[in-house]
C-alpha positions in Angstrom: -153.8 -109.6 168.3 -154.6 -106.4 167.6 -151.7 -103.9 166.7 -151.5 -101.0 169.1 -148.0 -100.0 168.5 -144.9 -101.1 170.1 -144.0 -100.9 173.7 -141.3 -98.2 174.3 -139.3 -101.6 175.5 -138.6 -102.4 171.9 -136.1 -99.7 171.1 -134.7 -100.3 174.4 -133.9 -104.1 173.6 -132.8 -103.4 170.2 -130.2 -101.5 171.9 -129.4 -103.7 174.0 -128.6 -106.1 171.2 -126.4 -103.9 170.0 -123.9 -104.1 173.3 -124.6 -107.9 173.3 -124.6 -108.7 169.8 -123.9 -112.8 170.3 -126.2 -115.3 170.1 -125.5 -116.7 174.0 -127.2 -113.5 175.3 -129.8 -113.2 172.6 -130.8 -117.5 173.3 -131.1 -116.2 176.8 -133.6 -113.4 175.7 -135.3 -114.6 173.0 -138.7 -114.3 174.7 -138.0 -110.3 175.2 -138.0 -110.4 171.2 -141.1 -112.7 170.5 -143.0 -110.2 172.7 -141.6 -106.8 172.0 -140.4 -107.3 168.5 -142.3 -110.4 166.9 -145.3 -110.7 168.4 -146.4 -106.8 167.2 -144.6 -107.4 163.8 -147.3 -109.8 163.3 -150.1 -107.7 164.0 -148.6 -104.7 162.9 -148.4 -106.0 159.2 -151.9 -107.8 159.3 -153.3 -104.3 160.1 -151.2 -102.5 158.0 -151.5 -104.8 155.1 -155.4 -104.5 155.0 -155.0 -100.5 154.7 -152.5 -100.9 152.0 -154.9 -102.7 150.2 -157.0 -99.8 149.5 -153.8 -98.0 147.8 -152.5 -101.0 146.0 -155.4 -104.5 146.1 -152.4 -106.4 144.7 -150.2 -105.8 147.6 -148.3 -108.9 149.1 -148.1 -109.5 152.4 -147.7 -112.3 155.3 -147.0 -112.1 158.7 -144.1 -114.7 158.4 -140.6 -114.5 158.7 -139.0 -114.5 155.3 -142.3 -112.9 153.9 -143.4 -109.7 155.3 -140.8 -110.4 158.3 -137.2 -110.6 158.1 -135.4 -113.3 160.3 -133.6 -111.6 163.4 -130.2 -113.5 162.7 -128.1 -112.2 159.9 -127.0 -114.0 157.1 -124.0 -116.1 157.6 -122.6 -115.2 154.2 -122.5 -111.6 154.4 -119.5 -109.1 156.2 -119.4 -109.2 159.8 -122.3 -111.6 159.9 -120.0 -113.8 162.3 -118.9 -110.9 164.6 -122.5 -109.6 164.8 -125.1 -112.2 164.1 -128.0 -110.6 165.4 -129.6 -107.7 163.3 -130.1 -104.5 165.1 -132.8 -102.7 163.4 -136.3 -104.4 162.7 -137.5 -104.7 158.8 -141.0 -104.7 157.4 -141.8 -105.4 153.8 -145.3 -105.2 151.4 -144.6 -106.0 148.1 -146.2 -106.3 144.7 -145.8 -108.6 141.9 -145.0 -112.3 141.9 -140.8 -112.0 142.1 -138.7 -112.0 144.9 -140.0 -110.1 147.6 -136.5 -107.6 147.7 -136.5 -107.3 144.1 -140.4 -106.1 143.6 -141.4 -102.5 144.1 -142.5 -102.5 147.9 -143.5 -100.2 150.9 -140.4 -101.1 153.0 -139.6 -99.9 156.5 -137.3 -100.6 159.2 -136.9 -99.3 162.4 -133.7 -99.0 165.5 -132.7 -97.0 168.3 -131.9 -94.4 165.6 -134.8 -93.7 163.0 -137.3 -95.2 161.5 -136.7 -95.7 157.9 -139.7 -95.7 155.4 -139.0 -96.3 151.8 -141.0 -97.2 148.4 -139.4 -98.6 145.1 -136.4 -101.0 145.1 -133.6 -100.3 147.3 -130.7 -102.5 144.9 -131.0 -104.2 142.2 -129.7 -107.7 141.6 -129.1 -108.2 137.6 -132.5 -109.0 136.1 -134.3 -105.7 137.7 -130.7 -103.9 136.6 -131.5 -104.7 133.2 -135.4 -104.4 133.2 -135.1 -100.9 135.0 -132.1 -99.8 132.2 -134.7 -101.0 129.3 -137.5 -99.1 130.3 -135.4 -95.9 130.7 -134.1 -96.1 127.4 -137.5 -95.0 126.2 -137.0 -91.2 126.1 -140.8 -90.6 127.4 -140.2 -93.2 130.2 -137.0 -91.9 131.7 -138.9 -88.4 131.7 -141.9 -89.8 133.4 -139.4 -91.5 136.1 -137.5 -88.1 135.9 -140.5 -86.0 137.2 -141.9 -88.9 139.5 -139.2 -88.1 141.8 -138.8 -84.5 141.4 -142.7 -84.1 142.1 -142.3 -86.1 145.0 -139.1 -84.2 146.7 -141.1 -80.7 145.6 -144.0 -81.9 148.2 -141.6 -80.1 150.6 -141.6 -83.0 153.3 -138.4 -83.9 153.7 -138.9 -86.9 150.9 -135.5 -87.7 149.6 -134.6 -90.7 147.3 -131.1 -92.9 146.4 -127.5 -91.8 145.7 -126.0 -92.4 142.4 -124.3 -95.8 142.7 -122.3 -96.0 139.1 -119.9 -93.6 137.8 -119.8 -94.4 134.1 -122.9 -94.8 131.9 -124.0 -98.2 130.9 -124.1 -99.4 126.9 -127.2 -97.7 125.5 -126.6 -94.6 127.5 -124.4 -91.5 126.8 -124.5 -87.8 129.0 -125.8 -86.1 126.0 -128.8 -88.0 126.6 -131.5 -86.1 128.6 -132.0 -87.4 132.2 -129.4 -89.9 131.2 -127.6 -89.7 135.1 -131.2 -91.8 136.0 -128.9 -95.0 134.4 -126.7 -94.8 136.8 -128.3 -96.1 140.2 -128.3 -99.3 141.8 -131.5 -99.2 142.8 -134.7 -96.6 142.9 -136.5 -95.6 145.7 -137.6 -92.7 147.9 -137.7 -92.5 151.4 -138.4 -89.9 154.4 -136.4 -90.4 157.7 -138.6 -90.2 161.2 -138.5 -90.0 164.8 -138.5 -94.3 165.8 -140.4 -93.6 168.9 -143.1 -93.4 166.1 -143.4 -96.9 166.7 -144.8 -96.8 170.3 -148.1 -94.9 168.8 -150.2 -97.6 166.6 -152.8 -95.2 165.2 -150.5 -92.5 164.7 -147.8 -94.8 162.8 -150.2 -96.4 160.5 -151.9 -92.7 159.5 -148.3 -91.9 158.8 -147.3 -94.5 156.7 -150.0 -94.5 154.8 -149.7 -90.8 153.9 -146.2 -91.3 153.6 -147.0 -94.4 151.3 -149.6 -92.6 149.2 -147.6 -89.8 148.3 -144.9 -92.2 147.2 -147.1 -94.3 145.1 -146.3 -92.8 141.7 -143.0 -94.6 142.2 -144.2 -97.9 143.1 -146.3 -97.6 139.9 -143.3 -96.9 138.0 -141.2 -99.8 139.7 -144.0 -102.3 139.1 -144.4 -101.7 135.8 -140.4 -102.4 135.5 -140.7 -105.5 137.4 -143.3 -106.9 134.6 -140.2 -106.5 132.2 -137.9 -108.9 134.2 -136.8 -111.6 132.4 -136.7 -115.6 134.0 -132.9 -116.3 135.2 
């Protein structure tokens, strides 16, 4: 199947989710989301995935749920997964590096009646990227590089913005006096630009701007692969 973009049904289903958020009415409508949801997932990220290629020949991706797809129902475990089980907004995911796929610098992007979400990096950090990304950092030149990495990528004046602070105090090995030292205090790293999700309905004109959203972004995905090498086996 080629990938031509999504039909302007999809955002209207995805809202329509969220006023029937139960699995009765989703079970009844489950064809809807193979053909406006996963049906052009799959195509979109075998297309995509060959372009990617050219910025990073490493890049993983698979047009399968729990590889490049995420599965529509949430997880079970997490808050409110009971009272809403079905997820609203649509998740893509390319990733490098042989780890989990959520804890490997990626292109990421997800998409909902409200924006379309493009990232690059890692958006949280479970415990061995915590203490890979802290390790590298210590390195004065390191935490300088990462430093202007996202200050040149905010100055390209297009609306690029990356992660909030997630810790107050400063982790052991780390001290204010330190310069760029505030970088030890996020949960995860990544940039990402906020767009119009009706972006979707255009195939040519979504992949041309994700991948000049991607490419201007790739310094960081660089930077985060290199800290992924560092993570140690659990």
């Amino acid at each position: 199947m080629e990938f031509q973009g999504f039909s302007p049904k999809t955002l209207l289903f995805l809202d329509s989710i969220s006023k029937n958020n139960n699995k009765e009415w989703f079970t009844l409508h489950k064809k809807e989301y193979e053909e406006l949801i996963l049906e052009p997932s799959r195509a979109f990220v075998e297309e995509f995935g060959e372009h990617l290629q050219a910025l990073v020949p490493t890049i993983n991706f698979s047009p399968k749920i729990n590889k490049s797809l995420f599965r529509i129902y949430r997880d079970s475990r997490r808050p409110n997964a009971l009272a809403m089980p079905i997820k609203e907004r649509i998740g893509v995911i390319f990733w490098q590096g042989g780890g989990k796929r959520m804890q490997s610098s990626s292109f990421y992007l997800h998409f909902s009646p409200k924006e379309l979400y493009v990232a690059t990096g890692v958006r949280w950090f479970e415990k061995p990227m915590l203490d890979a990304f802290r390790e590298t950092i210590k390195d004065d030149t390191k935490r300088a590089e990462l430093w202007n990495i996202l200050n040149d990528i905010k100055a390209m004046g297009k609306d690029y913005t990356h992660l909030e602070k997630g810790y107050k105090r400063y982790p052991k090995g780390f001290d204010k006096d330190m310069e760029y030292a505030e970088l030890s205090l996020y949960k995860g790293m990544a940039t990402y630009k906020l767009l119009d999700p009706h972006l979707i309905e255009d195939g040519e004109k979504l992949i041309d701007t994700l991948y000049e959203i991607y490419e201007d972004m790739l310094p960081l995905q660089q930077f985060m692969y290199d800290v992924s090498l560092r993570v140690k086996s659990e």
